[in-house]
Structure formats: structure tokens, C-alpha cells
N, C-alpha and C positions, 0 to 999 in steps of 0.2 A: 166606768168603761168608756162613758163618753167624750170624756177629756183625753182618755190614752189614746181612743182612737183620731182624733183634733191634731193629737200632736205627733202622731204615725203620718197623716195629710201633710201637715204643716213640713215636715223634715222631708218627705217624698218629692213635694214641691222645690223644695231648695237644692235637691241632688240633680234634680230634672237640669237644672241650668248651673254646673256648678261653677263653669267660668264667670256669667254674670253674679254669682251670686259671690264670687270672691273680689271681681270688680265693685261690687256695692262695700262692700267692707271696705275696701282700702282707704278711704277715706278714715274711716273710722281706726282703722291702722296708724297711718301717720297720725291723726290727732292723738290719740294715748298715747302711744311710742315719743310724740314730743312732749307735751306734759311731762312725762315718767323724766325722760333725762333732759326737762330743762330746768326742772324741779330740784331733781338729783345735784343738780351744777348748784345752783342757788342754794340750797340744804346744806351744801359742801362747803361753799365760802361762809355761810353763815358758824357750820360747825368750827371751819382754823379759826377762824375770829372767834369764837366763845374758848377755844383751843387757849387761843396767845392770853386771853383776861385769865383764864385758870393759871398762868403760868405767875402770874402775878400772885399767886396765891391765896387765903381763902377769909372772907371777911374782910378784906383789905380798905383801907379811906387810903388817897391822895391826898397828899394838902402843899400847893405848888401858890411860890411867893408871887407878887403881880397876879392882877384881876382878870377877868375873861367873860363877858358877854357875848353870846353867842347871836342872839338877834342884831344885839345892836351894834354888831363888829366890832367895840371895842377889841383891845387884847393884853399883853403885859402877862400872858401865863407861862409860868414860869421865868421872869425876870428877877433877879440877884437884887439881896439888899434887903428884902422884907420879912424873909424870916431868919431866925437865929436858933443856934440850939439851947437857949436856955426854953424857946416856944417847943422844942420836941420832951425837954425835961420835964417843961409845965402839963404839957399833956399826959404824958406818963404817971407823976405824980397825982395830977387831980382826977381823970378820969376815971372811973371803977370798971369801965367794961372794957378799956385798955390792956390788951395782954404783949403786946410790943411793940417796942418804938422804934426806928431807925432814922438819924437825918441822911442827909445824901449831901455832898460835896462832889460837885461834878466836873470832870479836865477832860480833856486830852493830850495826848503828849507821846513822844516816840520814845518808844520801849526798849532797851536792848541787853541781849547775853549773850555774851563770849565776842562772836563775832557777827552776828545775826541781831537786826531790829524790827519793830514792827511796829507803826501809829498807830495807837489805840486809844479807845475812851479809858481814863481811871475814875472809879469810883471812891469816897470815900465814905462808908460806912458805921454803923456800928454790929458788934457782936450777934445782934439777934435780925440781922439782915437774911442768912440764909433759912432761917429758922422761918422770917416772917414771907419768903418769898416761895418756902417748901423746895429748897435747890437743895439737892443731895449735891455728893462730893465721887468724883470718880475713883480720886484718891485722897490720902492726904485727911487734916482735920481743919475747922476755922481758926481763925482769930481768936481770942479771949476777951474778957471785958478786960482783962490789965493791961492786954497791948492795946486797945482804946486809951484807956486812963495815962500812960503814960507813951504815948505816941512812939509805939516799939517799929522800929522798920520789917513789919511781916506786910505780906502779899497771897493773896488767894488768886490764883487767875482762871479764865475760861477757854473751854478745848479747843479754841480757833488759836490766841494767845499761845498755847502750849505747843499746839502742833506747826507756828510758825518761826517762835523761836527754838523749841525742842526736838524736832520733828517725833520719832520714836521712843528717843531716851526720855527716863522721868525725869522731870522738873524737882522736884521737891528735895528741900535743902538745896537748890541751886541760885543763886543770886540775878534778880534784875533790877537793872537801873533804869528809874521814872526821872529824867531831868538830872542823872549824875548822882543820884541819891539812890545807893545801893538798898535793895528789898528783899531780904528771901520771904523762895514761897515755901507757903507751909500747907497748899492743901490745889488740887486741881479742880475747877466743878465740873458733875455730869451735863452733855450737850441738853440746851433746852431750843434749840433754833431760833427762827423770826420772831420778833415780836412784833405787837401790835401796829405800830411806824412802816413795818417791816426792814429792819435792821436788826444785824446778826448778834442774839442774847449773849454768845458766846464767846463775841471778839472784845471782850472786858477785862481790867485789873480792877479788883478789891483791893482797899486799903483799909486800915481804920478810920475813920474821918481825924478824928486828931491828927493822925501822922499825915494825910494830905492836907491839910489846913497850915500844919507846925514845917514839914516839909518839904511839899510839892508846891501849893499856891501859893504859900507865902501870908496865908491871912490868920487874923488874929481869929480868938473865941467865940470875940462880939459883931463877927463880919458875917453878911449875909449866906445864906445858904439856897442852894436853888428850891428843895422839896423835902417831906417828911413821909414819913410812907408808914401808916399806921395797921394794925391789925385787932380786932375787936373778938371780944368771947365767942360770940356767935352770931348767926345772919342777923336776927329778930333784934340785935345792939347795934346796928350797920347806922339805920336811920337816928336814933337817938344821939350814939353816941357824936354821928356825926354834928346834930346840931350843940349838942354841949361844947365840941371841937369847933363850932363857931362862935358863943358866946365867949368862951377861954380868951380865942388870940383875940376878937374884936376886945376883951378887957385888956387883956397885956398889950397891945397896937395902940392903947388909948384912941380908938378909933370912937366918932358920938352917935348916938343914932340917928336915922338919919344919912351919915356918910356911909360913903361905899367900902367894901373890905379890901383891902392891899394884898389878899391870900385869896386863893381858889381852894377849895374843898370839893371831892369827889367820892363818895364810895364807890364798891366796885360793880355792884348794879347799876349804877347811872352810866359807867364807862362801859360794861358791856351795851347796855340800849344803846346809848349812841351809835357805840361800833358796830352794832349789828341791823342797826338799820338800814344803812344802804342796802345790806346783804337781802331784808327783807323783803323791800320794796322791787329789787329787781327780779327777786322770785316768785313777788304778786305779777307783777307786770309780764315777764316771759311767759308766764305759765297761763296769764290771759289769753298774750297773742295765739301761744299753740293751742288753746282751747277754740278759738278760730277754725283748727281744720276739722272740729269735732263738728261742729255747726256747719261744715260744708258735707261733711263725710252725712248728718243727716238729713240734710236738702236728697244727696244722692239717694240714700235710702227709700225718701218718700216717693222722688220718684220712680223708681225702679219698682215701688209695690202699688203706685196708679199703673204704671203697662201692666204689670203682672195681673192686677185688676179687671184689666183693660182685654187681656188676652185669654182670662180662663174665666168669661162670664158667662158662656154656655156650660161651663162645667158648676160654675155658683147655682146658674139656675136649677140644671139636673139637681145636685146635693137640695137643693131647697125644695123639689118638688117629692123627691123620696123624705121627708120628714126632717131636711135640718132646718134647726130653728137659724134665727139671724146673731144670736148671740152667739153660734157654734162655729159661724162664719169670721165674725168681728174676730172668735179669740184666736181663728187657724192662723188668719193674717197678722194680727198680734207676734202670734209666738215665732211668723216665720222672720217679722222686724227685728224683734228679740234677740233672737237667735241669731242674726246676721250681725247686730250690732255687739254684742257678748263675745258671741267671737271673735271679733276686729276688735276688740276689748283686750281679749285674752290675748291675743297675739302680739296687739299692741304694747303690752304693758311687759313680755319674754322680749321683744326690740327693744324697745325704752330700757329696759334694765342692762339687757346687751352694749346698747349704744353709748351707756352711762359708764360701761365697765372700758368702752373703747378708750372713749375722753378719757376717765382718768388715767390709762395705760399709756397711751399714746402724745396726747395732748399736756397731760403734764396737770390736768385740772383735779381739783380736790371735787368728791360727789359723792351724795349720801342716798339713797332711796329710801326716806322712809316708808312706812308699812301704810298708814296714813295717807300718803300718797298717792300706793297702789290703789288701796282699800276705795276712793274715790274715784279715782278715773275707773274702776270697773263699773262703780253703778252709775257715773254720768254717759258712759255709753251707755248701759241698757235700759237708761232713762230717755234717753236720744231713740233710742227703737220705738221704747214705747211712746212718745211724745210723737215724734213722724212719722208711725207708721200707725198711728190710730187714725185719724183721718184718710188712708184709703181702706183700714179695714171697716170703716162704721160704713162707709158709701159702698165696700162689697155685702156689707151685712143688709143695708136699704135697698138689693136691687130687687125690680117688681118679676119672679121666677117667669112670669111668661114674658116679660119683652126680652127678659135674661135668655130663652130658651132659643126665642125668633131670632138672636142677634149670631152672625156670621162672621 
């Protein structure tokens, strides 16, 4: 009974003054409310970035010709010459946790039908490119492995490509020309937007790599290739296979030990960290600075319950002289911190979500709130109560009832 009635005082006290007592909060307001949606923004970049590596598909390695040290500046990743497709056959062949291979032959070149062009990247691929990249088809079907094997002039394109030489009308069964060398397409892909560069996934021609090699470039079998883009059984073959994927070409590279590799290799954990690092570090760092006005909102708190202190210590001393202990004291003031910073909590954390929902309406910003998020700024506020507002309730709980009673 004695606690209900602590906390019947405690809540009477804080109505008594309810303008101050919303002025003490607000502090504690902007800091949550910043937290929540500087969190939310950072959560958000981090989430399109983990977005664009999915997009890549699942399990996936990298393995881009030229070296790349990241410390020591070097670079040469992806430069032409160092790998060849007989290195995507070898992998295919030797690996066992290998479930598909793709090389990549990479161009650009101005594209055109009828009477409409458009500069685009051409890719050339093989068969199990959209398979290993998880790109459904809007319409239409892929390539085969025979129009690989014998450099059939088919074309797959993407919904930027489609919609700037086709506008409305279907594509498929209509012919374009890469370089004067007519290509029907034989299939559209579903939009998958930005990638990771941020450059449109969708402003693309597929080829088969043979027929841009035999075709478009101009290069023979045994001419370099930019990249290979592997896909592996599963996560737990990610690491492994990758490093048997470096013993392999460093044996067919005739590379000694010793020397450096003329190929980069990446699975698609290492390029997610990378990429989401930045995202990381700016969501540690904003969400420090706004925890700043948390730290200011409970400076205000504390002092606002020393006057309060200050002001009802005839009324400490009455309560102490009818039988309340000092601990009865310590917890009224307690719960009345609590309570002011819980709800500059709660309020904080309805803004912050709000404000997070503005950005990305308004602003154009990507923003996530996770629950995690909430779930912390509520109790580092009324960790903040209790942390600054113990020290004026132990000094209301120490005062001596008679000098409490004499004081005016």
C-alpha cells in the first residue's frame, strides 16, 4: 500500500506543475525522436545496400581479372587480359560445390530498332547468368546453352533498353542491332533498379558471350575477359570454395608462390561488409551525436528535481515527521524522474517514427526503424531519470525533518 501511495504523491507532484514538467521532458523528447530517425536513415542505407548485394544473387563469388589491394592502393581490378574462359570452364569442371558458372564480356555500344537508338552497356554471358543472378523474365524466355555453343545472334534485354527503344509495343521477336549486327530478342528481364555503383541494373543487353566475343568485340576464345561470377551450393561453400577458386587459377596463371595473384576473388559476404560499412559507421556516429541531446535533456531533469527539492522541503520534512521513512522519499522522487523522462521517451520515440516516415516521403530518403532501436532509446531514457534524478532524490531522502520543517 505503501508504494501505491509513493506513486499517487509522485504523479500529484508532477500535475501540480504540468508546464514545467513538459518543459523538463523536451529535452528528453528531441534526443529519442533524434536517435529513432537518425537511426531509421542509417538502417535505411544500410538496408538498399544489403538490397543491391541480394540482387546479385545468392551465394555468389566474384572473381575480377587485375589485382586490388585495398591498403596499399594498389588496383588493376578488373583490368582485361587475365582471365580467359577456359579459367570459368576450369572452375566449373574442378570445383564440387560449384553449381554455376558465368564469364562476362563486357562493351558498350549504341543500340538500335527501327528507327530509335539507345547507348547501352552489352553484356556477354552464358546461359545460366540469369539463373545465377536470380533475374526472372517479364516476358519472353533466356538464351540456351546452344546459342552459347554456337554464337547464335539472340539478345535478352532490360526494361530501360526496352522501354527506350520499344516504348509500349513488345520487343520479342523484334530485331536489334549491337554495332550493325542484327540480334533478336528473345526474352525482356523484370526491373531490378540501382545497383550497388549505383547504375541502372536495367539499362543492359544480354548476349551470349560467344556471340559478343565472335560478333561484337571482335575477340578470339583465348582473349581476355573482364570477370566470372560464380555461384556456390550453399552459404557454409562460400569460404571454401572460394579459396580452392584461388589455388585453381593461381595453378592455371602459373603464378609461384610467393607472387601476387593477377585475379581478385570476392564472395558475396566480403562485398556486402565492405558495402555496408560506410552505412554502418554513419549510423554509429549520427546516432551518438543525437544521443547528445539525451545527455542534455538529463542535466535539465536533474535540475529541475534539485528546485523541486528545493521548494517542497517543508512539505519532505511534514512527510518525515508523520512516519515517512527516507527510502519512501528517495523512491517518490525517483519515480517522479522516471516518469518525466519515460515519457519524453514515449513521445520521443511517436516523433522519431513520424519524422522518419516524413524523410522518407518527402525527402526521397530510404529509412528503416527497427524495433531494436525503439526498444533502446526507451530504456536509455528512463535510465537517464534514473541516473539524474537519483542524486536530488537521495539529498531529499537526507534532509534533517527539523531544519526540513524550520525552512521558509
Amino acid at each position: 500500500m505503501r508504494i501505491a501511495s509513493t506513486f499517487r504523491i509522485a504523479f500529484r507532484a508532477l500535475r501540480r506543475n504540468k508546464m514545467r514538467s513538459v518543459l523538463t521532458a523536451l529535452g528528453i523528447i528531441i534526443g529519442v525522436a533524434a536517435v529513432i530517425a537518425m537511426t531509421a536513415v542509417g538502417n535505411g542505407a544500410k538496408a538498399q545496400v544489403e538490397g543491391q548485394i541480394a540482387s546479385l544473387g545468392q551465394n555468389v563469388i566474384l572473381i575480377f581479372s587485375g589485382s586490388f589491394t585495398a591498403n596499399g592502393m594498389r588496383s588493376g581490378w578488373g583490368s582485361a587480359g587475365t582471365l580467359k574462359i577456359e579459367d570459368a570452364e576450369a572452375i566449373r569442371r574442378e570445383i564440387p560445390q560449384v553449381t554455376l558458372v558465368s564469364p562476362e564480356v563486357r562493351s558498350s555500344a549504341q543500340v538500335a530498332a527501327g528507327n530509335q537508338n539507345w547507348f547501352t552497356q552489352v553484356l556477354g554471358q552464358s546461359e545460366e547468368y540469369f539463373d545465377l543472378r536470380q533475374w526472372p523474365f517479364r516476358e519472353g524466355v533466356p538464351f540456351t546453352a546452344q546459342d552459347v555453343r554456337q554464337a547464335n545472334k539472340v539478345a535478352v534485354i532490360g526494361k530501360t533498353v526496352a522501354d527506350f527503344l520499344f516504348g509500349s509495343a513488345s520487343p520479342l521477336g523484334e530485331t536489334i542491332r549491337i554495332r550493325n549486327v542484327p540480334f533478336t530478342v528473345v526474352g525482356v528481364l523484370a526491373p531490378k533498379g540501382l545497383s550497388l555503383m549505383g547504375t541502372d541494373q536495367d539499362d543492359v543487353v544480354i548476349i551470349p558471350y560467344s556471340s559478343a566475343m565472335k560478333r561484337v568485340t571482335g575477340r578470339s576464345r583465348t582473349s581476355g575477359i573482364r570477370s566470372i561470377s560464380v555461384q556456390v551450393d550453399s552459404s557454409e561453400s562460400l569460404v571454401p570454395a572460394q579459396e580452392q577458386i584461388i589455388s585453381l587459377l593461381r595453378q592455371y596463371h602459373n603464378i609461384r608462390p610467393g607472387k601476387e595473384d593477377d585475379f581478385t576473388v570476392r564472395n558475396q559476404q566480403e562485398i556486402s561488409d565492405m558495402a555496408t560499412s560506410t552505412a554502418r559507421v554513419m549510423t554509429v556516429l549520427i546516432g551518438a551525436i543525437a544521443s547528445t541531446s539525451l545527455l542534455v535533456g538529463g542535466i535539465g531533469i536533474m535540475n529541475i528535481m534539485l528546485v523541486s527539492v528545493t521548494e517542497r522541503t517543508r512539505e519532505i520534512g511534514i512527510r518525515i515527521a508523520v512516519g515517512a521513512h527516507g527510502r519512501d522519499i528517495l523512491l517518490q522522487f525517483l519515480i517522479e524522474a522516471v516518469t518525466l523522462s519515460s515519457m519524453g521517451g514515449v513521445i520521443g520515440i511517436l516523433l522519431g517514427m513520424g519524422g522518419s516516415k516524413l524523410l522518407s516521403n518527402f525527402a526521397g530518403w530510404p529509412t528503416l526503424v527497427s524495433p531494436s532501436s525503439v526498444v533502446v532509446a526507451f530504456l536509455f531514457s528512463a535510465a537517464v531519470g534514473v541516473f539524474f534524478g537519483f542524486y536530488p532524490a537521495r539529498k531529499a531522502s537526507n534532509l534533517d525533518p527539523i531544519e526540513a520543517l524550520r525552512y521558509e
